[in-house]
MOPAC internal coordinates of N, CA, C and O (Angstrom, degrees):
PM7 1SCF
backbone

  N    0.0000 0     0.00 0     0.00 0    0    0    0
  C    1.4478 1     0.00 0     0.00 0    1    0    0
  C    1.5204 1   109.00 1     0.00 0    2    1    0
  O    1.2310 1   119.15 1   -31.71 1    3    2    1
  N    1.5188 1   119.23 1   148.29 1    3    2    1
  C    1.1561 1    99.20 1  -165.03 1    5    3    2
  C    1.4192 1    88.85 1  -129.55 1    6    5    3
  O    1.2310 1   111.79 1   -26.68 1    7    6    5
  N    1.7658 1   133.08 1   153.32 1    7    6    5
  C    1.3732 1   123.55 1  -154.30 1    9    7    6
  C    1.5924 1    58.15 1  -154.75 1   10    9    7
  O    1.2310 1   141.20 1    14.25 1   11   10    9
  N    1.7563 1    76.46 1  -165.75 1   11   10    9
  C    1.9923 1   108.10 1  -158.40 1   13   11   10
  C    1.6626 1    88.82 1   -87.67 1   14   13   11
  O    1.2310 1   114.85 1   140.30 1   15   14   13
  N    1.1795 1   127.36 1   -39.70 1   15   14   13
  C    1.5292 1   109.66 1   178.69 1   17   15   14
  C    1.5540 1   114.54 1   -70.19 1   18   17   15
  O    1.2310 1   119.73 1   147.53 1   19   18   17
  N    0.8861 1   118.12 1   -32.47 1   19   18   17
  C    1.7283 1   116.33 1   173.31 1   21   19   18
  C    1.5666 1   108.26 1   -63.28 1   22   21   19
  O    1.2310 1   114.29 1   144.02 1   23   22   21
  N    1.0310 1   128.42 1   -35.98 1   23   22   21
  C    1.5290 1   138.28 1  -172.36 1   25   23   22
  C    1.7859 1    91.92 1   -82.38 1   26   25   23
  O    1.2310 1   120.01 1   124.12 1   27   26   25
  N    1.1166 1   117.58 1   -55.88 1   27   26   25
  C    1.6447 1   105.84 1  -176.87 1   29   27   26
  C    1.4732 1    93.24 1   -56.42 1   30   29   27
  O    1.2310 1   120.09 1   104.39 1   31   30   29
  N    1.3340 1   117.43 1   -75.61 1   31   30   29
  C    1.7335 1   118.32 1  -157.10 1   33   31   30
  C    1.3127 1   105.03 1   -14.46 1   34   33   31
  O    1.2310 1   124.64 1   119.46 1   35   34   33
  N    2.2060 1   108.70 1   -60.54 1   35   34   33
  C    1.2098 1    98.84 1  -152.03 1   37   35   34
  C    1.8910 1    97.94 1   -83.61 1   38   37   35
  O    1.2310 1   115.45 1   154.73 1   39   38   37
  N    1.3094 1   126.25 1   -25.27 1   39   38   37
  C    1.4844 1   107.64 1   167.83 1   41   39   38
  C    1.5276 1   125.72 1   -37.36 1   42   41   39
  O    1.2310 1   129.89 1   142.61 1   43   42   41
  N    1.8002 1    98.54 1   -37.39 1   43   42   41
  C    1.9629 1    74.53 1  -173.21 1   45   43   42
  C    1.5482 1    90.00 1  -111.22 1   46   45   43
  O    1.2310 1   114.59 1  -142.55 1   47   46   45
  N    1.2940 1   127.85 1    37.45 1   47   46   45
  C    1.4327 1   113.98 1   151.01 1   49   47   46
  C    1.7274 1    95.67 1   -95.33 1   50   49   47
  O    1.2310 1   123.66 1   142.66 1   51   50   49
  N    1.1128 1   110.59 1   -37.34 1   51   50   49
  C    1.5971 1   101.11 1   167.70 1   53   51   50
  C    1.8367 1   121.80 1   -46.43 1   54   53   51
  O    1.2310 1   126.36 1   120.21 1   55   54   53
  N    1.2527 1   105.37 1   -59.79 1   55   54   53
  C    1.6719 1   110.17 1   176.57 1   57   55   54
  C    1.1617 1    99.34 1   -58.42 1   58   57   55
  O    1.2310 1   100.35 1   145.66 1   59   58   57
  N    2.0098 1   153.21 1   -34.34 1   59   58   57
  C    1.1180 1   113.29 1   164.39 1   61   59   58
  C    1.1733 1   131.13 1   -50.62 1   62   61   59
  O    1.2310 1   134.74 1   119.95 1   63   62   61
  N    1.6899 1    89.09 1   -60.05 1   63   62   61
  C    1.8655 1    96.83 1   167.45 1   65   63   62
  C    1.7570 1   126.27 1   -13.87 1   66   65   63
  O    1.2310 1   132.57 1   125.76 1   67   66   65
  N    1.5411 1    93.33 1   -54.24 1   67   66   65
  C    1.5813 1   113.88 1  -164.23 1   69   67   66
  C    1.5486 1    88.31 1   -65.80 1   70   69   67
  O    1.2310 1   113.16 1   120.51 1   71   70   69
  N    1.4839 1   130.53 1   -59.49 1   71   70   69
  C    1.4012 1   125.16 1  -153.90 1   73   71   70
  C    1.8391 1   111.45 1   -79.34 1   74   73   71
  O    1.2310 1   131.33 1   152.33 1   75   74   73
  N    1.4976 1    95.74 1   -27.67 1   75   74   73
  C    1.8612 1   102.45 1   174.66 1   77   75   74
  C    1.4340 1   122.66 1   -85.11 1   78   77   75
  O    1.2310 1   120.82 1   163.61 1   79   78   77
  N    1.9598 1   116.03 1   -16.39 1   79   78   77
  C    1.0996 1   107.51 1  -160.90 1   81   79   78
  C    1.6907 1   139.51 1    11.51 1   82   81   79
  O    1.2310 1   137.40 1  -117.98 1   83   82   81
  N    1.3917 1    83.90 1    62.02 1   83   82   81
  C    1.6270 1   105.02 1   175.72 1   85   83   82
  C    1.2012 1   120.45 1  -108.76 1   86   85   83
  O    1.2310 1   128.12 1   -59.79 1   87   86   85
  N    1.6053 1   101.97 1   120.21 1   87   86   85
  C    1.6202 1    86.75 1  -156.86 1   89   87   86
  C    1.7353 1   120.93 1   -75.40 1   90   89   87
  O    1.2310 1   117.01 1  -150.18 1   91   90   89
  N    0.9579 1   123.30 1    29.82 1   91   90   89
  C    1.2107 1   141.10 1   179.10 1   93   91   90
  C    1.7782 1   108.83 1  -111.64 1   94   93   91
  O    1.2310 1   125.25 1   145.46 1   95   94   93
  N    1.1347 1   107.52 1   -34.54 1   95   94   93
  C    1.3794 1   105.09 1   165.54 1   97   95   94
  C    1.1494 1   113.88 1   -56.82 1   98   97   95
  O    1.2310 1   122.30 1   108.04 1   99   98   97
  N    1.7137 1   113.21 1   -71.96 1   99   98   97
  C    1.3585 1   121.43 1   149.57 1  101   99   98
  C    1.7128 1   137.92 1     6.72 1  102  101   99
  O    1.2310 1   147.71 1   115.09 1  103  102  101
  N    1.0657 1    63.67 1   -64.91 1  103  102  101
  C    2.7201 1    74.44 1  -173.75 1  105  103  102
  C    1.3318 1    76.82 1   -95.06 1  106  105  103
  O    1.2310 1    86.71 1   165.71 1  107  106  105
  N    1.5521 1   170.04 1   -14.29 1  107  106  105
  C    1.2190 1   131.92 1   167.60 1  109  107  106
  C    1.4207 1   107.70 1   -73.45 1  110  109  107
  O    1.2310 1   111.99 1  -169.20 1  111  110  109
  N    1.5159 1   132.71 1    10.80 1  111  110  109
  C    1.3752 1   130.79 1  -178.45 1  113  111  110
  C    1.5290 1   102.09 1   -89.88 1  114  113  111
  O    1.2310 1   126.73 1   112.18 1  115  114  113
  N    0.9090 1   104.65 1   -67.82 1  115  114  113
  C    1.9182 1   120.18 1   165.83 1  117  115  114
  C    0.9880 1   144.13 1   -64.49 1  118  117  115
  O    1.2310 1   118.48 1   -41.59 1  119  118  117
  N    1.1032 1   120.50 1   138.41 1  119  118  117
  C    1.9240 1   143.09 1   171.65 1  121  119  118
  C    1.3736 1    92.96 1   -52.95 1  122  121  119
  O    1.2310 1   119.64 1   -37.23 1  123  122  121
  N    1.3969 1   118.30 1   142.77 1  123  122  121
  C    1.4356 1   133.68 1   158.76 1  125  123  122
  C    1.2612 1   118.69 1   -38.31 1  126  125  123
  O    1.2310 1   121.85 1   140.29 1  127  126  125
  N    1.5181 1   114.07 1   -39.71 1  127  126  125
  C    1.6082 1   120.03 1  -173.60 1  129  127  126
  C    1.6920 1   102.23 1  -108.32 1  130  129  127
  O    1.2310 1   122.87 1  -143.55 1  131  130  129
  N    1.0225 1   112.11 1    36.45 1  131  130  129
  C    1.8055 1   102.37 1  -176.76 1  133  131  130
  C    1.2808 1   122.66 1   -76.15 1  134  133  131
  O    1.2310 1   116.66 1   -18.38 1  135  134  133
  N    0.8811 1   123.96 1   161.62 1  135  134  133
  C    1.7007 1   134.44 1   178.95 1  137  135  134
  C    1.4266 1   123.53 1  -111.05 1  138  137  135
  O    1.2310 1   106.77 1   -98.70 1  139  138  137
  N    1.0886 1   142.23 1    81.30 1  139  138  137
  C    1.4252 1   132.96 1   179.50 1  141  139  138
  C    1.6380 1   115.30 1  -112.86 1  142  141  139
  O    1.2310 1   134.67 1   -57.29 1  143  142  141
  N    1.5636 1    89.24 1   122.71 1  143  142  141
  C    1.2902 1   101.30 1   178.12 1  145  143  142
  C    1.4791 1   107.14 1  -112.34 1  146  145  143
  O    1.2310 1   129.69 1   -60.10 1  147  146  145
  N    1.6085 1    98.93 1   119.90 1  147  146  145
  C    1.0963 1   122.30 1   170.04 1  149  147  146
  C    1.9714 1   123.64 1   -60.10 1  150  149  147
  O    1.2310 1   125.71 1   171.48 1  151  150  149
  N    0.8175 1   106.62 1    -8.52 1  151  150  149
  C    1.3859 1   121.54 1  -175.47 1  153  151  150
  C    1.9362 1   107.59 1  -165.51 1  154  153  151
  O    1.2310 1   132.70 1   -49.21 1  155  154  153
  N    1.7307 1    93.08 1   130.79 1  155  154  153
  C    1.8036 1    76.93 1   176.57 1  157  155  154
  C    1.2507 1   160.08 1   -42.31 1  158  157  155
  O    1.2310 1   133.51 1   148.59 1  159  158  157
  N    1.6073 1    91.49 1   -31.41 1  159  158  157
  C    1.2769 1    99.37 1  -165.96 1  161  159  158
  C    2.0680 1   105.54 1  -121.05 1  162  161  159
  O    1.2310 1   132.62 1  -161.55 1  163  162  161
  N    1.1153 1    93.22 1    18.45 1  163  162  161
  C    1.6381 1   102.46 1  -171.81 1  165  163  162
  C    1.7839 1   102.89 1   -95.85 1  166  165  163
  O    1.2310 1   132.42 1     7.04 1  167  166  165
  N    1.3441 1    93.61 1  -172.96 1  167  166  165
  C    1.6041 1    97.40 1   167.04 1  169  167  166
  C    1.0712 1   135.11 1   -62.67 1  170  169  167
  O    1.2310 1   101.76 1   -55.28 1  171  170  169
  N    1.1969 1   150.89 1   124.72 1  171  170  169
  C    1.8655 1   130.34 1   164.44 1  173  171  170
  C    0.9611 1   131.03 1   -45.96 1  174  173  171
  O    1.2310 1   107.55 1   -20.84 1  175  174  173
  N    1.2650 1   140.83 1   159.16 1  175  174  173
  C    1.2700 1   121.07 1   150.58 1  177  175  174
  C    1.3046 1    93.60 1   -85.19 1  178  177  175
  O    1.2310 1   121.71 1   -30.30 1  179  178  177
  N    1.4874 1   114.34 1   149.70 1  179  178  177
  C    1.7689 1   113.72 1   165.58 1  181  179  178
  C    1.5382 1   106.87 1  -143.97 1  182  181  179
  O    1.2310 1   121.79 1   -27.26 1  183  182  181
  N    1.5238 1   114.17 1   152.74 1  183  182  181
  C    1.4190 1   136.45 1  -111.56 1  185  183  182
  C    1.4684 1   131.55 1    32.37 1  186  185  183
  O    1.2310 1   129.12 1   -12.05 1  187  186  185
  N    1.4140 1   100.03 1   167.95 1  187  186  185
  C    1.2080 1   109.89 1  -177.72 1  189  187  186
  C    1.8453 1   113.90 1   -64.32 1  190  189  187
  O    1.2310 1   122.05 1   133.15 1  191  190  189
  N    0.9799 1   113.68 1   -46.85 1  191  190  189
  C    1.7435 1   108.19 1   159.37 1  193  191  190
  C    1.6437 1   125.09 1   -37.76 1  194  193  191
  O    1.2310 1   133.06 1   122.96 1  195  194  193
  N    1.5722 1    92.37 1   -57.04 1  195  194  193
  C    1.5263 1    83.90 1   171.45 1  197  195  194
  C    1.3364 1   131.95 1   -87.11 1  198  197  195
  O    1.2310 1   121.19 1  -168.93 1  199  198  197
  N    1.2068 1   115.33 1    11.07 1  199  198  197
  C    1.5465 1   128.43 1   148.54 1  201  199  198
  C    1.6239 1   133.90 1   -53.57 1  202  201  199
  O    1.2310 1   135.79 1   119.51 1  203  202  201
  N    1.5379 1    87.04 1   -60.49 1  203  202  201
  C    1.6358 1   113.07 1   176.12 1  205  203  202
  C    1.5841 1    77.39 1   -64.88 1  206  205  203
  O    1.2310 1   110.30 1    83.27 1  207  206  205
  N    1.2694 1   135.83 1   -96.73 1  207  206  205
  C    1.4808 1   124.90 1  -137.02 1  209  207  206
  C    1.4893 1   100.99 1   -64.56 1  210  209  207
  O    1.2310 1    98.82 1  -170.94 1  211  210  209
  N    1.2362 1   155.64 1     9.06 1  211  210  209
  C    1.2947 1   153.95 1   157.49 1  213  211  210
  C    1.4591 1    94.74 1   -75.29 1  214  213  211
  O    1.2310 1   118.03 1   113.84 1  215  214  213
  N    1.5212 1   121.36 1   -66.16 1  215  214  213
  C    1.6930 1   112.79 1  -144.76 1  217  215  214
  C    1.7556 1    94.58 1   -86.73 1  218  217  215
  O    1.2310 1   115.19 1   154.62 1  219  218  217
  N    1.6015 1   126.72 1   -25.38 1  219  218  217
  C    1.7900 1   117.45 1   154.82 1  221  219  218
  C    1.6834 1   108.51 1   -52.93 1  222  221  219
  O    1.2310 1   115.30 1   138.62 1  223  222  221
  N    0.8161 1   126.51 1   -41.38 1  223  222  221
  C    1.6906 1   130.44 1  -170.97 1  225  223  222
  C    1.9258 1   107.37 1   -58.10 1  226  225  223
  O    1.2310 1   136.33 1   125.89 1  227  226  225
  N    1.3792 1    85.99 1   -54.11 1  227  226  225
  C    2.0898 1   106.55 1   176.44 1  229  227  226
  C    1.4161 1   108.26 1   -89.45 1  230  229  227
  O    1.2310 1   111.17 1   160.40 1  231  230  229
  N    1.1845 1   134.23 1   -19.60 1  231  230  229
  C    1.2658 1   137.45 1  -160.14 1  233  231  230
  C    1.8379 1    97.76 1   -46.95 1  234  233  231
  O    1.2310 1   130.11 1   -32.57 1  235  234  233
  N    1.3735 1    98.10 1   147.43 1  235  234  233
  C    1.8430 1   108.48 1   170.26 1  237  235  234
  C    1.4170 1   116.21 1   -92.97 1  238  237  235
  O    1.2310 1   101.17 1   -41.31 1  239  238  237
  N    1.0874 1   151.87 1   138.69 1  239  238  237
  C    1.3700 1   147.27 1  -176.29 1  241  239  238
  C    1.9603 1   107.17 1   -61.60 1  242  241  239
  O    1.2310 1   128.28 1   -66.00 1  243  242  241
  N    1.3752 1   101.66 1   114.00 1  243  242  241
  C    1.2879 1    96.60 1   164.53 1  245  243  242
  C    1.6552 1   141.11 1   -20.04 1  246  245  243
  O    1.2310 1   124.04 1   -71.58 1  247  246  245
  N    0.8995 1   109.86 1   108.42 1  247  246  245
  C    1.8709 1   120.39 1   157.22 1  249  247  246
  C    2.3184 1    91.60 1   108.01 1  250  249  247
  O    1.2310 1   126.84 1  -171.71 1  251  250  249
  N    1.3425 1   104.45 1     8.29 1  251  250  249
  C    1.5430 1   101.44 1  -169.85 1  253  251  250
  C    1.3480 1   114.95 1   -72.42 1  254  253  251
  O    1.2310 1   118.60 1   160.65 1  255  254  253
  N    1.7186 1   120.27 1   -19.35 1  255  254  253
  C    1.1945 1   124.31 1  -163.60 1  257  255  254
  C    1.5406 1   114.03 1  -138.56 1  258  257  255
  O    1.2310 1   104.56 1    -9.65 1  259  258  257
  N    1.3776 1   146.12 1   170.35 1  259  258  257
  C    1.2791 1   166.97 1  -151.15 1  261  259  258
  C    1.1347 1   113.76 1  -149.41 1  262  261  259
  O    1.2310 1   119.97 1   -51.38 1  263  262  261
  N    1.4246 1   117.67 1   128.62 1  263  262  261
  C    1.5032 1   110.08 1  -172.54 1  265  263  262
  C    1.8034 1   114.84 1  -133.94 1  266  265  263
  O    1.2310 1   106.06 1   -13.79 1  267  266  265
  N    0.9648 1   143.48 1   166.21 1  267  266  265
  C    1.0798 1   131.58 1   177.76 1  269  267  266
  C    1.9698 1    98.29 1  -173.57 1  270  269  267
  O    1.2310 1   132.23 1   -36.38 1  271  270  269
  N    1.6941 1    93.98 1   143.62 1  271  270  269
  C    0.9461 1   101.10 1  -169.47 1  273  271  270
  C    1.7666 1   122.03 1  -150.96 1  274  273  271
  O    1.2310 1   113.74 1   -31.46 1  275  274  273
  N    1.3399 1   129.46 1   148.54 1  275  274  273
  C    1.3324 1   107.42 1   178.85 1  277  275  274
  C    1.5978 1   113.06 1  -138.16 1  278  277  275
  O    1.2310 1    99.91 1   -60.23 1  279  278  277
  N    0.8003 1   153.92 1   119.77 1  279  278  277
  C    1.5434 1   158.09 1   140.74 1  281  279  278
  C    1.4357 1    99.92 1    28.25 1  282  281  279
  O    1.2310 1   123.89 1   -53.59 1  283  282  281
  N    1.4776 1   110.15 1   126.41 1  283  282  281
  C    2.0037 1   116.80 1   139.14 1  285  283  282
  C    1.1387 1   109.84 1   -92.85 1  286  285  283
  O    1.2310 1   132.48 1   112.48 1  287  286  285
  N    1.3176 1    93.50 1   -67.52 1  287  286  285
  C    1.5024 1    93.71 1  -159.90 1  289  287  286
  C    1.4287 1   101.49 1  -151.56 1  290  289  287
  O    1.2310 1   125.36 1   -44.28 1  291  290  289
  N    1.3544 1   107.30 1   135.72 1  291  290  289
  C    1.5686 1   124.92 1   179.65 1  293  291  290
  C    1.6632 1   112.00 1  -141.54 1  294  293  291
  O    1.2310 1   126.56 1   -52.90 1  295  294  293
  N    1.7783 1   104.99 1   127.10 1  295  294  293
  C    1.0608 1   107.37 1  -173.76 1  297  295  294
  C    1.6155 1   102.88 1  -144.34 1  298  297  295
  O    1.2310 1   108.61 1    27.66 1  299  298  297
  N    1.3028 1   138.90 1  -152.34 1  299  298  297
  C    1.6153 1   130.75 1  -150.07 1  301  299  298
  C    2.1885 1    76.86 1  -104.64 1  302  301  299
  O    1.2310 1   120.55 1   135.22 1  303  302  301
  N    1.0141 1   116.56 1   -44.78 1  303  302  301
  C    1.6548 1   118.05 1   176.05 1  305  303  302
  C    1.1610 1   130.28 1   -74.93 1  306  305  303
  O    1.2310 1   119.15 1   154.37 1  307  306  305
  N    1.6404 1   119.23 1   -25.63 1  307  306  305
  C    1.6941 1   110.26 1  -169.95 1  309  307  306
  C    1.5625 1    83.13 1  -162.74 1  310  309  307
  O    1.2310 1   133.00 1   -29.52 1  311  310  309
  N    1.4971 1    92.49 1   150.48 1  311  310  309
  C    1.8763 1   104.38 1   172.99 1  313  311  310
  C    2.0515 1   102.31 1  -146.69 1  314  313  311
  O    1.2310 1   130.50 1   -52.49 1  315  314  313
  N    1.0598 1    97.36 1   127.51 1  315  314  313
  C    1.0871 1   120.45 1  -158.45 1  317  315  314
  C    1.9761 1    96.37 1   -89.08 1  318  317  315
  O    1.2310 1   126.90 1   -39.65 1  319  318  317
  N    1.6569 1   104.33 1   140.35 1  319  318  317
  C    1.8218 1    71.83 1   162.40 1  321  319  318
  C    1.9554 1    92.09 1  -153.57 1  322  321  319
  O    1.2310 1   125.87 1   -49.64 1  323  322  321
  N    1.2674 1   106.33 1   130.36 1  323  322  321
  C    1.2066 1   102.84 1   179.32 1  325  323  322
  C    1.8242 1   107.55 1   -80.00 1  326  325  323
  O    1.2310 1   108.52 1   -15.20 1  327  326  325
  N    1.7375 1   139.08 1   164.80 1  327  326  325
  C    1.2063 1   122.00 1   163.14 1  329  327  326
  C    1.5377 1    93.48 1  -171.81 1  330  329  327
  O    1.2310 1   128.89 1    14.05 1  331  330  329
  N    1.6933 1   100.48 1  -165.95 1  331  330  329
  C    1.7831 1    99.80 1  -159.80 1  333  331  330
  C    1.6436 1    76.06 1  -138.13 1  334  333  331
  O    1.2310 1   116.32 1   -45.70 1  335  334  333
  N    1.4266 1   124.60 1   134.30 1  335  334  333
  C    1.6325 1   120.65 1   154.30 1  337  335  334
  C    1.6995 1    93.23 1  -105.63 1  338  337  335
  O    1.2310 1   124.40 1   -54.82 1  339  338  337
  N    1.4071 1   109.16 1   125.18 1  339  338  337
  C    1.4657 1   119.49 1  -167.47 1  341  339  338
  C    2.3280 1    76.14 1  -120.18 1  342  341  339
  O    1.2310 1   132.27 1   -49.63 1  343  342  341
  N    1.2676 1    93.92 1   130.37 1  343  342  341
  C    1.4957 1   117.20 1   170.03 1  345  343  342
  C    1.2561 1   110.83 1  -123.23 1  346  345  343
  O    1.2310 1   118.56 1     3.73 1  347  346  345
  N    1.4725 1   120.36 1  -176.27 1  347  346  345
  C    1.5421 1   108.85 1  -162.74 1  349  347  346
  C    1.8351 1   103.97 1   -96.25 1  350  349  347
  O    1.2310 1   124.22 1  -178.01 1  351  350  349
  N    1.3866 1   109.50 1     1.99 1  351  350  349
  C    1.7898 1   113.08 1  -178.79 1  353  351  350
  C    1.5309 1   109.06 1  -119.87 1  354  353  351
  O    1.2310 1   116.63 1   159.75 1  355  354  353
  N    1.5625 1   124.02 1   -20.25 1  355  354  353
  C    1.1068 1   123.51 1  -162.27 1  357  355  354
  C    1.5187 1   107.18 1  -167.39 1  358  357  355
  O    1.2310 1   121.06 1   -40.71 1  359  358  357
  N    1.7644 1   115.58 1   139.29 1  359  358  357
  C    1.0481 1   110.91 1   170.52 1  361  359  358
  C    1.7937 1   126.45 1  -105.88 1  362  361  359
  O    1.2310 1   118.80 1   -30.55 1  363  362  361
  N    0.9713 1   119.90 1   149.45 1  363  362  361
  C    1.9473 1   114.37 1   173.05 1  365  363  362
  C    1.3813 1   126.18 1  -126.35 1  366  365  363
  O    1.2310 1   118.24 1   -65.14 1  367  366  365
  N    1.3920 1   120.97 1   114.86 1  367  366  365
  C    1.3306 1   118.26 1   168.73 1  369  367  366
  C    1.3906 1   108.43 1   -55.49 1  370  369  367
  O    1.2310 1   128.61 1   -22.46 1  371  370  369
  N    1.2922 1   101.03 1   157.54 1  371  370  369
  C    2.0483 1   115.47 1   167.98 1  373  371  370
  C    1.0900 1    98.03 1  -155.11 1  374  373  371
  O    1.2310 1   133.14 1   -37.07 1  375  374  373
  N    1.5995 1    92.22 1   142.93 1  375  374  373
  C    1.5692 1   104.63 1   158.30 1  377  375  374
  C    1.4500 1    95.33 1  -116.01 1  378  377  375
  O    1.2310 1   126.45 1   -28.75 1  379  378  377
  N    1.3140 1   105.20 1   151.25 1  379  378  377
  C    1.6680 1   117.00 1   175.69 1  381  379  378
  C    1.7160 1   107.31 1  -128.25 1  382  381  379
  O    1.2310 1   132.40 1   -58.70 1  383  382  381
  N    1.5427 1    93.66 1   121.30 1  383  382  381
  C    1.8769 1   100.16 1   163.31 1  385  383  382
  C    1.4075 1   122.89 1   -99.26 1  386  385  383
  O    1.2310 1   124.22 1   -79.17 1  387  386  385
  N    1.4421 1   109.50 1   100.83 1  387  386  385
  C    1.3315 1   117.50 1  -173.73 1  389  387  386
  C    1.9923 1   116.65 1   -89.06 1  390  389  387
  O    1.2310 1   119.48 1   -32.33 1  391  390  389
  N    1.2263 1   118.60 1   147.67 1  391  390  389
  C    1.0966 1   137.54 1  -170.25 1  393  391  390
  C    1.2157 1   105.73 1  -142.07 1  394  393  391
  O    1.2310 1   123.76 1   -94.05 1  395  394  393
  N    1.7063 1   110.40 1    85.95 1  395  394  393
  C    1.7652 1   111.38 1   173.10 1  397  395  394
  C    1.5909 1   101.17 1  -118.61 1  398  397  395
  O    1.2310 1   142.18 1   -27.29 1  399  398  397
  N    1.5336 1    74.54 1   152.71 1  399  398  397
  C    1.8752 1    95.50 1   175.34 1  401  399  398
  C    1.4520 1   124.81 1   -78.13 1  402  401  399
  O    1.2310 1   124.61 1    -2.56 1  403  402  401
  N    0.7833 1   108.75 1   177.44 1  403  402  401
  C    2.4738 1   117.47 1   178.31 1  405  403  402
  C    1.7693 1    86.69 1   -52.64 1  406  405  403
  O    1.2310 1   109.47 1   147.30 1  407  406  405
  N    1.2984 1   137.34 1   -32.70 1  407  406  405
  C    1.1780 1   101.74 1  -158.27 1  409  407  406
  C    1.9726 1   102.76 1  -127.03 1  410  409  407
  O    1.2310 1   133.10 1  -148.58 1  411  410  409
  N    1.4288 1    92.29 1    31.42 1  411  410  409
  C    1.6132 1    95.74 1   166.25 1  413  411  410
  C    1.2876 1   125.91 1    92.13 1  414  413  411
  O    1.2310 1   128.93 1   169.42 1  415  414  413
  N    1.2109 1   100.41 1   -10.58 1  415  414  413
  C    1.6893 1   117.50 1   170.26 1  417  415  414
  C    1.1754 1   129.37 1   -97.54 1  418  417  415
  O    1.2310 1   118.85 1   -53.36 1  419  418  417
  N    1.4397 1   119.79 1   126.64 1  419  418  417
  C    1.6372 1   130.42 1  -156.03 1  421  419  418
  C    1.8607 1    97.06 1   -78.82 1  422  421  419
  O    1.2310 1   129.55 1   -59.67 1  423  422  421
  N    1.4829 1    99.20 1   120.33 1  423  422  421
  C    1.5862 1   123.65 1   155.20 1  425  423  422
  C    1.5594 1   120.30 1   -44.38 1  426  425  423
  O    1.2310 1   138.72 1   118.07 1  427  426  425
  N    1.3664 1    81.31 1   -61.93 1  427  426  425
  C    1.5970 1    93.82 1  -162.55 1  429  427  426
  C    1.5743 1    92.82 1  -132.52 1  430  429  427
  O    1.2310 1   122.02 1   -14.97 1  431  430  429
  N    1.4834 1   113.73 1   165.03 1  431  430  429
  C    1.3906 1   109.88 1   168.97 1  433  431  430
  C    2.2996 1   106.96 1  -165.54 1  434  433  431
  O    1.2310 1   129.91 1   -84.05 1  435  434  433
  N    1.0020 1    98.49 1    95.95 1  435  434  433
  C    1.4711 1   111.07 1   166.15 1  437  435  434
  C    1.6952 1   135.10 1   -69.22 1  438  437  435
  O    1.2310 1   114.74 1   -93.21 1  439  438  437
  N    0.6600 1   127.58 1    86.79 1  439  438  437
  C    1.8094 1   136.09 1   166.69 1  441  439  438
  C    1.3755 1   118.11 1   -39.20 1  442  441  439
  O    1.2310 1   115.29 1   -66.53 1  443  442  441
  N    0.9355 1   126.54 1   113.47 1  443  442  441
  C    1.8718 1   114.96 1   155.98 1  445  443  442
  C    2.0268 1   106.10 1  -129.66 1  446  445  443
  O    1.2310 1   134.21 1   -58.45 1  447  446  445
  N    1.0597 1    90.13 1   121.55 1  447  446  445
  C    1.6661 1   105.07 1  -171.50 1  449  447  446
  C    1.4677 1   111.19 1  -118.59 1  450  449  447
  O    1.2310 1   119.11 1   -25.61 1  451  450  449
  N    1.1137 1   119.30 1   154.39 1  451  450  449
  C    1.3394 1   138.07 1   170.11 1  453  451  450
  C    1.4532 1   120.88 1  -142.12 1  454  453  451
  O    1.2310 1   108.83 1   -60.79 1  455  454  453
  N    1.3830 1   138.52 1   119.21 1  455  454  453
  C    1.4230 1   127.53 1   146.00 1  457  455  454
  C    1.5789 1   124.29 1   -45.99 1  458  457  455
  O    1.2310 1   120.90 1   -52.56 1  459  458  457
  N    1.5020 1   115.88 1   127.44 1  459  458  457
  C    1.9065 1    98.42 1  -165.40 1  461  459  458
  C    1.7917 1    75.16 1  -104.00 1  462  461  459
  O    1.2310 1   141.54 1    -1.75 1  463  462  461
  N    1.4533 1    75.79 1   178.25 1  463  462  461
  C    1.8918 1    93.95 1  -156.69 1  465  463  462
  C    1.7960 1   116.64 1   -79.86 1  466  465  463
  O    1.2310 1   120.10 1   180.00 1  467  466  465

C-alpha cells in the first residue's frame, strides 16, 4: 500500500540519488523492469540498468539545485507529485507520475517539465 510516507521516503531517497548520482542509489529506486520516461511523450528508459545509465548520462552536478515539492494525489496505483527544481540560472515546474510497488520502488515513472518564464 502506498500512503504519503512511502511516497516521501522514496522522494528523498530520490534527492539523494539526485545529489550522489550513485548508481546504486539509483537502482535502489526501481523495479527490475521499470520504465522511466524522462520526457512524456519520448522513449523510456526501461530496466533498472537503463535507468541508472539514462539518469548518469543527464545527471546535474551535485549540490547545483533546490527542490521542493508537494503531493496531488496518492493512491494504492499512482502518486502524483507536483514541485519546482530552482538552479542557480533557471527555474522548472514538474509534475511527476509515479507507479510504486508493495515495497517502495517506482514501476514506472513519467516527467512533465517546463522552464517558467
Amino acid at each position: 500500500m502506498t500512503d504519503a510516507g512511502t511516497l516521501t521516503k522514496w522522494i528523498d531517497a530520490y534527492r539523494r540519488a539526485w545529489e550522489s548520482n550513485n548508481p546504486e542509489d539509483i537502482a535502489a529506486l526501481f523495479t527490475a523492469d521499470a520504465r522511466y520516461f524522462p520526457a512524456p511523450y519520448g522513449q523510456p528508459w526501461e530496466g533498472r540498468e537503463a535507468v541508472v545509465q539514462g539518469w548518469i548520462a543527464a545527471g546535474d552536478e551535485p549540490g547545483t539545485t533546490t527542490f521542493a515539492w508537494e503531493p496531488v494525489a496518492i493512491t494504492d496505483e499512482v502518486q502524483v507529485v507536483r514541485a519546482t527544481t530552482t538552479y542557480p540560472d533557471k527555474v522548472y515546474s514538474n509534475l511527476w507520475v509515479l507507479r510504486l510497488d508493495a515495497d517502495g520502488r517506482c514501476r514506472e515513472y513519467t516527467e512533465y517539465w517546463m522552464q517558467q518564464p
